[in-house]
C-alpha positions, 0 to 999 in steps of 0.5 A: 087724404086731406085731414085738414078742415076749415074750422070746428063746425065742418069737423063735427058736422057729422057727430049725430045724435045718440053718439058715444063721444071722447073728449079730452083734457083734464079739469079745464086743461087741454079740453077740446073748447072750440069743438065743444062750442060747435057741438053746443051750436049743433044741438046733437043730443042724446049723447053718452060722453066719456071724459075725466070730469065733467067741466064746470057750469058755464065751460067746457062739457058743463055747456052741453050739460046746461042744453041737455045734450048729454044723456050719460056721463062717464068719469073720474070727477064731477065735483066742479059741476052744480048742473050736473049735480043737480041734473044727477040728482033729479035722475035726468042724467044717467052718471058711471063713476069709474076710476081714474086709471080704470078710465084711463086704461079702457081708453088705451085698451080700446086705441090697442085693440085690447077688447077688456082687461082685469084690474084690482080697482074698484073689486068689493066696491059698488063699481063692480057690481054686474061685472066678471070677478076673477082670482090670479095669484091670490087676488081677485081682479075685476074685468072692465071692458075697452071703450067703443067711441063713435068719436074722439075729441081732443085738443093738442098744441101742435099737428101737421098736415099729415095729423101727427101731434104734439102736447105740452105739459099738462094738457097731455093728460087724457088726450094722447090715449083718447086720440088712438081710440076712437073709430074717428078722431077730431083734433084741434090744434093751436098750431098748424104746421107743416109736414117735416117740421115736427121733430119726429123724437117729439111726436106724442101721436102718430097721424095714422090715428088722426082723421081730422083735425082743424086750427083752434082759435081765442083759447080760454084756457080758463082755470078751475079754481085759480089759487095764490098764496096769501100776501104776507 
């Protein structure tokens, strides 16, 4: 099986309108850019996106936010985003705030087949209003579902042909948990290598969750808010 795609736009081709989409990274690091360009090209709408945060104005998902593709946004974070503020406040856009472990943990429930769990976060808070409340040991837990993603977008450092994948540092973040949970999952990659030439001790994910991937190209890689110290 060729998991191998020419470029971002072939990868996507097939993300429709009303999907659920993951999309990795974190801020502004490790996010899927070249992906996300093709899917503003598109013009796929209607979609529900779960991703950490919600990128900024003129980068990252903030593009897709600026056309209107994005019906419901799941995250952690959205502080960087004055379009989704406003898009928020309008009622145009349909927002579920969730803690950052609970997101991350229904993304690595969903990659296990777990199809909920119970967590101690958000219990007595507007987060688990609706939800299932139970009592072990004493203490009352909330229970949160797995997601179920259409696809899974995410970027890595490195990938082979057989879609085993390397991150580095900090861009590891979400992409890992998001890559084993989708029921299709794109990847692009800054490096492109051969079967045989990652050392197997340094795999983050195994191919076997992989079903696409395509070589990246002219990475940003921008900063969210770049800070230095004051020269003295």
């Amino acid at each position: 099986m060729n998991k191998v795609y020419t470029n971002a736009e072939s990868a996507i081709a097939d993300v429709f309108d009303g999907a659920t989409i993951m999309l990795g990274g974190f801020g502004l690091c490790g996010i899927p850019e070249n992906a996300i360009s093709a899917l503003v090209n598109k013009g796929v709408k209607d979609l529900t996106c779960i991703s950490n945060n919600a990128g900024v104005d003129d980068f990252g998902i903030g593009l897709m936010l600026k056309q209107h593709q994005v019906k419901k946004m799941i995250s952690s974070y959205v502080g960087e985003n004055e379009e989704f503020e406003r898009q928020l406040l309008s009622g145009e856009l349909e927002v579920e705030l969730i803690p950052q472990g609970t997101l991350a943990e229904r993304c690595r429930a969903a990659g296990a087949g777990i199809p909920a769990f119970f967590t101690p976060a958000g219990v007595g808070t507007e987060v688990a209003i609706g939800k299932e409340t139970r009592e072990f040991n004493g203490q009352t837990y909330l229970m949160e579902f797995a997601f179920n993603a259409d696809f899974a977008i995410v970027k890595a450092w490195k990938g082979d042909r057989y879609g085993n994948l390397v991150f580095k540092d900090t861009a590891r973040n979400f992409n890992p948990m998001m890559a084993m949970a989708g029921k299709i999952t794109i990847v692009e990659v800054e490096e492109l290598v051969e079967v045989g030439q990652l050392n197997p001790n340094e795999i983050h994910v195994p191919g076997i969750f992989v079903h696409r991937l395509f070589l990246g190209k002219d990475y940003e890689k921008r900063i969210e808010q770049r800070t230095v110290r004051v020269k003295s």
